[in-house]
PARO-868447 format. One record per residue (C-alpha): residue number from 1; residue in one letter; chain; x, y, z. Coordinates in nm, 2 decimals. Example, Ala and Ser with C-alpha at 12.3 -4.5 7.8 and 13.67 -1.06 7.14 Angstrom:
BEGIN
pt zadren = 1 tiro = A lumdo = A xx = 1.23 yy = -0.45 zz = 0.78
pt zadren = 2 tiro = S lumdo = A xx = 1.37 yy = -0.11 zz = 0.71
end
This chain:
BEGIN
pt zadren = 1 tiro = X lumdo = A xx = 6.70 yy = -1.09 zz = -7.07
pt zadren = 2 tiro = X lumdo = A xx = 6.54 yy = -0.73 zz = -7.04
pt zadren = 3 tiro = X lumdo = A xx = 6.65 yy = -0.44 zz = -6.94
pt zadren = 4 tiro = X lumdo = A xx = 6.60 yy = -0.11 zz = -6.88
pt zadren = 5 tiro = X lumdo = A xx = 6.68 yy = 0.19 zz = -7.14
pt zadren = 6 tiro = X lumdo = A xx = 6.74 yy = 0.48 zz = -7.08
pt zadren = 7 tiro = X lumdo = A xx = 6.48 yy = 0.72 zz = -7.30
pt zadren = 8 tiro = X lumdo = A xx = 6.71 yy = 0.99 zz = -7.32
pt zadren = 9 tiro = X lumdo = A xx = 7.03 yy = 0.81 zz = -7.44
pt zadren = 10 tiro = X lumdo = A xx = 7.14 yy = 0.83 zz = -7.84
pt zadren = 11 tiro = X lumdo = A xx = 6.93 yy = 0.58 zz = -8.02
pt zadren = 12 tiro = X lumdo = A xx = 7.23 yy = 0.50 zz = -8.30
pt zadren = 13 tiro = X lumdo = A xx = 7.56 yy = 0.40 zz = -8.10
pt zadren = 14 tiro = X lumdo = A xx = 7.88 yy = 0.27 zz = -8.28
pt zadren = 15 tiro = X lumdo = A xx = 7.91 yy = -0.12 zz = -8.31
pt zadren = 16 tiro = X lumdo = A xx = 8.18 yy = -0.06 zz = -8.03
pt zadren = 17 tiro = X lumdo = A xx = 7.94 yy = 0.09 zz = -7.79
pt zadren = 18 tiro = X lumdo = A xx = 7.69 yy = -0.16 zz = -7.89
pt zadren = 19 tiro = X lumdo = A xx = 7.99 yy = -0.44 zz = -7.80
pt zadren = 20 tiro = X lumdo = A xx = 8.10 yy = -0.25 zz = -7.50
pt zadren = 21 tiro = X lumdo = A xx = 7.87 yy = -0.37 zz = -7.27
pt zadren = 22 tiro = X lumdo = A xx = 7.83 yy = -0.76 zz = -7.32
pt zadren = 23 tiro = X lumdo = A xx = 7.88 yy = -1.01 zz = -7.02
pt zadren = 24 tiro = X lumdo = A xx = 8.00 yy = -1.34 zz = -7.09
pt zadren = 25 tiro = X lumdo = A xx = 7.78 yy = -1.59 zz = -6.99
pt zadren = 26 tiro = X lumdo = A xx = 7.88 yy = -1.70 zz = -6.60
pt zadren = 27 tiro = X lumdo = A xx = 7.65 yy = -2.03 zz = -6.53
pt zadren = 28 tiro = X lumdo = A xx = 7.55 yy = -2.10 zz = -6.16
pt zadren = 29 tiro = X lumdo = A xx = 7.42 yy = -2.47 zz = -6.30
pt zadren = 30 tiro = X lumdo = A xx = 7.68 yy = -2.54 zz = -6.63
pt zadren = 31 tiro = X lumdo = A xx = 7.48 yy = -2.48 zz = -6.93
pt zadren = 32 tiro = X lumdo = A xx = 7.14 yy = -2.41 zz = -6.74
pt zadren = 33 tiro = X lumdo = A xx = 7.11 yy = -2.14 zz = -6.50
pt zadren = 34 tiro = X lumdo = A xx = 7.26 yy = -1.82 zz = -6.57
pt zadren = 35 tiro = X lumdo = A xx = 7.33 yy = -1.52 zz = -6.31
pt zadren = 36 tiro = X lumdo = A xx = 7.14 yy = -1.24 zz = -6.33
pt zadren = 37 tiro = X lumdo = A xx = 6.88 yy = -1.45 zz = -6.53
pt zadren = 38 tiro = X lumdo = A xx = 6.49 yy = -1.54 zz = -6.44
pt zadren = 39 tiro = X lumdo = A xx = 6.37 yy = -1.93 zz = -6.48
pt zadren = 40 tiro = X lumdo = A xx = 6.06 yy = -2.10 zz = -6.39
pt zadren = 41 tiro = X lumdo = A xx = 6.05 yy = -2.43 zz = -6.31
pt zadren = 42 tiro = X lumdo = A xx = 5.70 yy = -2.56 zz = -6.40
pt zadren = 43 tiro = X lumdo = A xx = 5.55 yy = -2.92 zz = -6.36
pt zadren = 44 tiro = X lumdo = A xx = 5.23 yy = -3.04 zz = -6.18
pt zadren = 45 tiro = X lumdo = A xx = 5.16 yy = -3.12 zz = -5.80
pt zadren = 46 tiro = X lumdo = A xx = 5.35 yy = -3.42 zz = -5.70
pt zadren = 47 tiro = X lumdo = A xx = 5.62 yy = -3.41 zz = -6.04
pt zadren = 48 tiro = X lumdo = A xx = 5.93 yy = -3.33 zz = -5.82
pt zadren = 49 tiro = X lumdo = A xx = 5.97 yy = -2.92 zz = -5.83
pt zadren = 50 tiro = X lumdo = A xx = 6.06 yy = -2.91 zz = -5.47
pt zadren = 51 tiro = X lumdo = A xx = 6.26 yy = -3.19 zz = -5.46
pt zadren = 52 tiro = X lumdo = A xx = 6.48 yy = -3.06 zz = -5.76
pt zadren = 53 tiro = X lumdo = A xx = 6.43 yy = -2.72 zz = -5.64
pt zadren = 54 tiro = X lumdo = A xx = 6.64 yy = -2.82 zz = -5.33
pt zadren = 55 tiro = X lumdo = A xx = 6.89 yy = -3.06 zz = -5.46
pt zadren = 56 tiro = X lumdo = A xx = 7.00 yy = -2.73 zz = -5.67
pt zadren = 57 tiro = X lumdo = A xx = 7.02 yy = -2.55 zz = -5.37
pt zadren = 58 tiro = X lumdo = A xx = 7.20 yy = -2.75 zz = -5.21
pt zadren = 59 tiro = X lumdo = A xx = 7.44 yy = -2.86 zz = -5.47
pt zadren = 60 tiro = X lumdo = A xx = 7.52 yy = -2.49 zz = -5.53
pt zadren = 61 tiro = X lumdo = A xx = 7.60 yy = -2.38 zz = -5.14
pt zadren = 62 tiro = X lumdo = A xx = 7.86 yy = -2.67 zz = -5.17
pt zadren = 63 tiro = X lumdo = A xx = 7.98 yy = -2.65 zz = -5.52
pt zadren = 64 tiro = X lumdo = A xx = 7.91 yy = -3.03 zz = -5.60
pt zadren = 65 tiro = X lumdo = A xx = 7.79 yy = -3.17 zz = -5.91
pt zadren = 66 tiro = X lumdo = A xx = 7.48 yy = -3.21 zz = -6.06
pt zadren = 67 tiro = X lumdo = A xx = 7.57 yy = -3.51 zz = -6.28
pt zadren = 68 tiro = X lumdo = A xx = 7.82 yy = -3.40 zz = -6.52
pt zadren = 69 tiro = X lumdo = A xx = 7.71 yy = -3.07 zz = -6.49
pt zadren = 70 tiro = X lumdo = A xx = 7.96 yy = -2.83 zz = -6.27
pt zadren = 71 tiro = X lumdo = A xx = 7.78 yy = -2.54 zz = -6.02
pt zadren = 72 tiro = X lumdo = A xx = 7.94 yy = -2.21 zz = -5.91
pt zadren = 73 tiro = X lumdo = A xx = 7.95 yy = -2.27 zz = -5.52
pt zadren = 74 tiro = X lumdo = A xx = 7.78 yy = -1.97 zz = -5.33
pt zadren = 75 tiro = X lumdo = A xx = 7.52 yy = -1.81 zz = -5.12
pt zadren = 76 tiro = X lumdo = A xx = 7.15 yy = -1.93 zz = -5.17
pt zadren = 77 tiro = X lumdo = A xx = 6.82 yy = -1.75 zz = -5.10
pt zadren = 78 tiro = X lumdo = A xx = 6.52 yy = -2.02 zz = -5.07
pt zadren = 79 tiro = X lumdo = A xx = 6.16 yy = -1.87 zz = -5.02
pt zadren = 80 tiro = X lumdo = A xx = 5.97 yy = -2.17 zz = -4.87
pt zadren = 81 tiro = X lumdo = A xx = 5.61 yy = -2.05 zz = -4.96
pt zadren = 82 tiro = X lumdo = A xx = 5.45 yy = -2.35 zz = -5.03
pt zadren = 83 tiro = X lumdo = A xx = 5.43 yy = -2.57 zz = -4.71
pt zadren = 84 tiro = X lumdo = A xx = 5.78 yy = -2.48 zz = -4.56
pt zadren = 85 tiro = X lumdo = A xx = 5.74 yy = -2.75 zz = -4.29
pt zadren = 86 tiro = X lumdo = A xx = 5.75 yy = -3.02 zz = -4.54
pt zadren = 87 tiro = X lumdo = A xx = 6.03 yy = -2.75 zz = -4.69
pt zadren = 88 tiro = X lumdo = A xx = 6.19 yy = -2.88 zz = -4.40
pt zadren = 89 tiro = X lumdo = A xx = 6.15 yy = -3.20 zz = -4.35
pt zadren = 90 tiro = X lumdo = A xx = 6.29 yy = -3.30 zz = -4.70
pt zadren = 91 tiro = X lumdo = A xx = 6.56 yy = -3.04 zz = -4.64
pt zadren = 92 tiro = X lumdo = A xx = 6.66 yy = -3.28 zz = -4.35
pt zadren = 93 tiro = X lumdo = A xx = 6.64 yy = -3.61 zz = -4.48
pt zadren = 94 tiro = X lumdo = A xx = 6.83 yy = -3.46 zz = -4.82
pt zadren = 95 tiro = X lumdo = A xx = 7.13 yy = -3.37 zz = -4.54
pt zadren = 96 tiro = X lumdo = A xx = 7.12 yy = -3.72 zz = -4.41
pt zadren = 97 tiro = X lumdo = A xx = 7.08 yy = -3.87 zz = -4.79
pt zadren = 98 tiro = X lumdo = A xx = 7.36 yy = -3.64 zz = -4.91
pt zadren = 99 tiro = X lumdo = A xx = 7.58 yy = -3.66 zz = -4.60
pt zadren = 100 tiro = X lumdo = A xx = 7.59 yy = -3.26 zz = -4.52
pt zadren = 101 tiro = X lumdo = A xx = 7.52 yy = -3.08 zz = -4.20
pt zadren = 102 tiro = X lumdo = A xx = 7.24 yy = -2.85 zz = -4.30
pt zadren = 103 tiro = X lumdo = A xx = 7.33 yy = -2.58 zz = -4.02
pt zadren = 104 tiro = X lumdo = A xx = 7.68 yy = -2.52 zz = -4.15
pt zadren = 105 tiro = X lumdo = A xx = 7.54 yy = -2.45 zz = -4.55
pt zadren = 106 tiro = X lumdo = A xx = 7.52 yy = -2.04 zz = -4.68
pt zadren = 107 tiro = X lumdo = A xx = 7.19 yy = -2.09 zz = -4.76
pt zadren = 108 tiro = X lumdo = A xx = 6.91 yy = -1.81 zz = -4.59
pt zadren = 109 tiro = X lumdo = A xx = 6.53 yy = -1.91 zz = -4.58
pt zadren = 110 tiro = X lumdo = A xx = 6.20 yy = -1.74 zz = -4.63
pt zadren = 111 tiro = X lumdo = A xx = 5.95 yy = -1.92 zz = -4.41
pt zadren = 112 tiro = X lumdo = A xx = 5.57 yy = -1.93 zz = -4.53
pt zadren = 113 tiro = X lumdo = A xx = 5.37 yy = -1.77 zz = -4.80
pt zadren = 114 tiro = X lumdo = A xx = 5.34 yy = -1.42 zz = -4.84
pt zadren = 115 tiro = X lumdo = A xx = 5.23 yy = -1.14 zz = -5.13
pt zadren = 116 tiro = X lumdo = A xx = 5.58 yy = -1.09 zz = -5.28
pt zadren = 117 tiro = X lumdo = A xx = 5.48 yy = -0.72 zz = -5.39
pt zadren = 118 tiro = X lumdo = A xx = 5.52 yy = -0.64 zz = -4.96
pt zadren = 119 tiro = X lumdo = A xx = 5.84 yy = -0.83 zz = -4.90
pt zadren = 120 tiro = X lumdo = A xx = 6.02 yy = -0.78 zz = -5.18
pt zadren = 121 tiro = X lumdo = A xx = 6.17 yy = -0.48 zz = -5.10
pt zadren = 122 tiro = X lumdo = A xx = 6.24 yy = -0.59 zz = -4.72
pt zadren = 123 tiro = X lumdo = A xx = 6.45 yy = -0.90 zz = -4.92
pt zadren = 124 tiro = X lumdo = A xx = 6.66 yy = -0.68 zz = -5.10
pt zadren = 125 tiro = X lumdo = A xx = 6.74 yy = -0.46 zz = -4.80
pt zadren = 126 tiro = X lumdo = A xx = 6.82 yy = -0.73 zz = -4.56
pt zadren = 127 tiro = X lumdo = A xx = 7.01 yy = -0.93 zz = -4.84
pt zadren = 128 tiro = X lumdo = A xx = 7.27 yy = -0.63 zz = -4.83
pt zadren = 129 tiro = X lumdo = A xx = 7.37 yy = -0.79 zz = -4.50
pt zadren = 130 tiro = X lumdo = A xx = 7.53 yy = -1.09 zz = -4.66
pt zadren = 131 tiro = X lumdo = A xx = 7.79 yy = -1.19 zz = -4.93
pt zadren = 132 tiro = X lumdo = A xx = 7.70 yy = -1.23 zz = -5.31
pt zadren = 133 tiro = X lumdo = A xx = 7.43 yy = -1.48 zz = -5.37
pt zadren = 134 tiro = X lumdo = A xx = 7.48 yy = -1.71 zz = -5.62
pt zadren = 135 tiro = X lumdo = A xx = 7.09 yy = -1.86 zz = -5.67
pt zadren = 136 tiro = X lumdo = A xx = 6.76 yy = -1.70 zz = -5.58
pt zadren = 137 tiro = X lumdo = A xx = 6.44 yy = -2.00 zz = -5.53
pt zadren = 138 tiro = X lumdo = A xx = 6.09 yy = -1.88 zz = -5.51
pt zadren = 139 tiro = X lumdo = A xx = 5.92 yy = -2.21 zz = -5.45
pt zadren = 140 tiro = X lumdo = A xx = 5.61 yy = -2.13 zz = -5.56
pt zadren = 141 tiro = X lumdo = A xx = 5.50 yy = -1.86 zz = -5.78
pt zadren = 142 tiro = X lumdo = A xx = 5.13 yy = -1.90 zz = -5.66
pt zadren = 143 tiro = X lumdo = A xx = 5.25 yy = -1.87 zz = -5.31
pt zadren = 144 tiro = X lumdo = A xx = 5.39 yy = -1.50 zz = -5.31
pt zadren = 145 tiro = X lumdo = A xx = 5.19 yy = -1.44 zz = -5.65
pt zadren = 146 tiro = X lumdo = A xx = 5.03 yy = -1.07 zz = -5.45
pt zadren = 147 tiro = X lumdo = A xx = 4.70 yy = -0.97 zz = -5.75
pt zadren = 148 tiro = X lumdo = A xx = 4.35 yy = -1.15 zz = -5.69
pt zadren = 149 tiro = X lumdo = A xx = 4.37 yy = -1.27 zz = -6.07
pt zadren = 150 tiro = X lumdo = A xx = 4.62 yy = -1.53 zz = -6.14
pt zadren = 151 tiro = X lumdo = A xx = 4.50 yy = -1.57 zz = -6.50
pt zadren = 152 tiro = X lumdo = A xx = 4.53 yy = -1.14 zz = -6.54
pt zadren = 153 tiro = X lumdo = A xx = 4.77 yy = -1.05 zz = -6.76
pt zadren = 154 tiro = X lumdo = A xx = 4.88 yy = -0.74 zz = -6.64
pt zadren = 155 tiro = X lumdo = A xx = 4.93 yy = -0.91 zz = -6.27
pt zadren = 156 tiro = X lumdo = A xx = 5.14 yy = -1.19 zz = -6.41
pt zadren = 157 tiro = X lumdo = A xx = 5.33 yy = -0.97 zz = -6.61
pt zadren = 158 tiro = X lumdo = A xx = 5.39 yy = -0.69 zz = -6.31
pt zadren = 159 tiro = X lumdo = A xx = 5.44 yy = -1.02 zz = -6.08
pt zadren = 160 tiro = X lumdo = A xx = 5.76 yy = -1.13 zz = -6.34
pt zadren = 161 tiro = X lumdo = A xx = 5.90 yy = -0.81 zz = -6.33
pt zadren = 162 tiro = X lumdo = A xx = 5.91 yy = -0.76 zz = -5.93
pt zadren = 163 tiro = X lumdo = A xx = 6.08 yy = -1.12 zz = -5.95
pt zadren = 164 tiro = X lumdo = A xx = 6.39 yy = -1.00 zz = -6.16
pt zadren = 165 tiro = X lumdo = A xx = 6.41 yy = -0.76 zz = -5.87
pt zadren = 166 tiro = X lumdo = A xx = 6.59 yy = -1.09 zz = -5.68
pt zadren = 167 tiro = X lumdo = A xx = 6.84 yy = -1.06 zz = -6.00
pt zadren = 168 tiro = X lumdo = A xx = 7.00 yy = -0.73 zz = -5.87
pt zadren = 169 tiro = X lumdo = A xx = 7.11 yy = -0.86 zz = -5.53
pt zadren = 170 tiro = X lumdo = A xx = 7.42 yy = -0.86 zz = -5.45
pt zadren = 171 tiro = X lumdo = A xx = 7.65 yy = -1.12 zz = -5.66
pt zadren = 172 tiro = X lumdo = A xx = 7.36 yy = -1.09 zz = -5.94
pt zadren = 173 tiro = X lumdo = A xx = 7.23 yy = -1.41 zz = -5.86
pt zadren = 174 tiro = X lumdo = A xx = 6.97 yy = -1.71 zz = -6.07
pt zadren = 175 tiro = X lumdo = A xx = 6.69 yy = -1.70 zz = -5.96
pt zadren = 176 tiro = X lumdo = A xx = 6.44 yy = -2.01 zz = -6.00
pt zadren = 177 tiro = X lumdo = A xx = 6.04 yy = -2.00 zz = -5.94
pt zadren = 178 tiro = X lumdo = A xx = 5.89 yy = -2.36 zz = -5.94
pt zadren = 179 tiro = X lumdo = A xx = 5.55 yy = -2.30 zz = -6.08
pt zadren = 180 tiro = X lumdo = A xx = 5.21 yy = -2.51 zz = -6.16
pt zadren = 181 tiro = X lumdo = A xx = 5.11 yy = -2.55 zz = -6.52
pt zadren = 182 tiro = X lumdo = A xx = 4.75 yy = -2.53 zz = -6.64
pt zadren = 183 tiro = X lumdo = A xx = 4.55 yy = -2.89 zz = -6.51
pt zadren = 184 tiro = X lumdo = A xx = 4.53 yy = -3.02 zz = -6.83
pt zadren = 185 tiro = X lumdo = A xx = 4.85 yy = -2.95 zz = -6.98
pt zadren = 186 tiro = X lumdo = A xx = 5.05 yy = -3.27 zz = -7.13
pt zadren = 187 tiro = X lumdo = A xx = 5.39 yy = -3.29 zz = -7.14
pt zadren = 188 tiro = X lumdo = A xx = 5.44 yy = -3.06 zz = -7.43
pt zadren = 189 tiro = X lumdo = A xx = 5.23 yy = -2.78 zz = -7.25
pt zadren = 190 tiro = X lumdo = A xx = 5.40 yy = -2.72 zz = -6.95
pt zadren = 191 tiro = X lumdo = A xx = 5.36 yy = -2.34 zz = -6.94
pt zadren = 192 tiro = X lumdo = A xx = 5.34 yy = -2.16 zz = -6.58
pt zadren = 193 tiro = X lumdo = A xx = 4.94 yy = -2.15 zz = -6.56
pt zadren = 194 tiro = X lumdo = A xx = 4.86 yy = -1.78 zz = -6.57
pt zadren = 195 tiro = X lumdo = A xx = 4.87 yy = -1.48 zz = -6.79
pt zadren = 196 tiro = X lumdo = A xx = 5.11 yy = -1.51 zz = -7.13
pt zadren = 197 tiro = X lumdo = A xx = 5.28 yy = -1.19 zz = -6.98
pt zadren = 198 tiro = X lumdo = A xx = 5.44 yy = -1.38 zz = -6.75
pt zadren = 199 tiro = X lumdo = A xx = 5.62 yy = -1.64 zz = -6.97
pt zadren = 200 tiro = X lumdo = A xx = 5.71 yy = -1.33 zz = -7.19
pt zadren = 201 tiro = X lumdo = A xx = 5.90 yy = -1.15 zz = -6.91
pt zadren = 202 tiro = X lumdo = A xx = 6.14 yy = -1.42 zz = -6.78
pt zadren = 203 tiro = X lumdo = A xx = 6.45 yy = -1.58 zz = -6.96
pt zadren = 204 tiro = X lumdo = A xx = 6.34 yy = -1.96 zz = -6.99
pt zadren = 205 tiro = X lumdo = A xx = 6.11 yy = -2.21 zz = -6.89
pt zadren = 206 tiro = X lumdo = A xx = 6.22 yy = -2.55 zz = -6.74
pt zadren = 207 tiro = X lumdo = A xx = 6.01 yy = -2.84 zz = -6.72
pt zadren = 208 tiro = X lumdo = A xx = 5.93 yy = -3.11 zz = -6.51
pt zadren = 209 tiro = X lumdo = A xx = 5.77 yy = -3.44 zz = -6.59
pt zadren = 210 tiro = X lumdo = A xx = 5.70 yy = -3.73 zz = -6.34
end
């Protein structure tokens, strides 16, 4: 992960100092999400982003298994961009499937697309109201993607860095951004469709194949 340097710190610190600083790794999803880290998710229409997308959410808020796999239990941010009525529809029927009441989970929603570059800053501000979040989903990149361009480099790569913004709320949260891949990719080229810049500024790239 990236992060910022300060230009007028020394340049050759002591293998202490360079030590000093290191954060064990503490996994929201066991082995697979990481706070303070940037994912995308990125599959085609119809491959299951969504669906997965919530299953994680949900799975986090009440600290249940994934499989085999163990989740930190904690507050989740889920921007519904991309059709939040069916957002939550399947958010209802995965209650009833699952056995939860959706009402009672720590999860906050953002409802419908917008350009993320104009809400970003209201997130962070109203997320201050609320304990530390464990997981951040932006479900989809194209829906709050805010340039005119989405195969621009220097959008996608400005895009990527307002996301990791949603890494500094409080609790350092995951965050996840289901994205679309290029129509023609195959199964080994499922790369978020776009500018290389963005692939370069986020932390890892899972995949999703129907």
């Amino acid at each position: 992960m990236s992060r910022r340097v300060d230009p007028t710190a020394p340049l050759l610190i002591s293998a202490a100092e360079f030590v000093a600083t290191f954060s064990p790794p503490a996994y929201v999803l066991e082995g697979v999400l990481q706070r303070g880290y940037l994912y995308a998710l990125t599959g085609k229409t119809g491959s299951g982003k969504t669906a997965i997308a919530l299953h994680i959410a949900q799975a986090v808020a009440r600290g249940c298994k994934i499989r085999e796999r163990e989740t930190t239990p904690g507050r989740v941010l889920y921007l519904a961009g991309e059709n939040p009525e069916d957002v939550r529809a399947r958010f209802l029927t995965l209650a009833e499937y699952e056995d939860f009441d959706p009402a009672s989970l720590p999860i906050q929603f953002v409802a419908g697309a917008r350009k993320f570059d104009e809400i970003v800053d209201r997130i962070c501000g109203e997320a201050r109201r609320f304990d530390d979040f464990a997981l951040v989903i932006v479900d989809t990149a194209a829906a709050f993607f805010p340039g005119d361009d989405g195969n621009n480099n220097a959008q996608q790569g400005d895009y990527a860095r307002s996301l990791r913004k949603l890494t500094a709320l409080p609790g350092r949260p995951a965050v996840l951004v289901p994205c679309h891949p290029a129509k023609a990719a195959g199964r080994e080229g499922l790369l978020p469709v776009g500018g290389g810049a963005f692939l370069n500024e986020i932390d890892g790239n899972l995949t999703v194949w129907a």
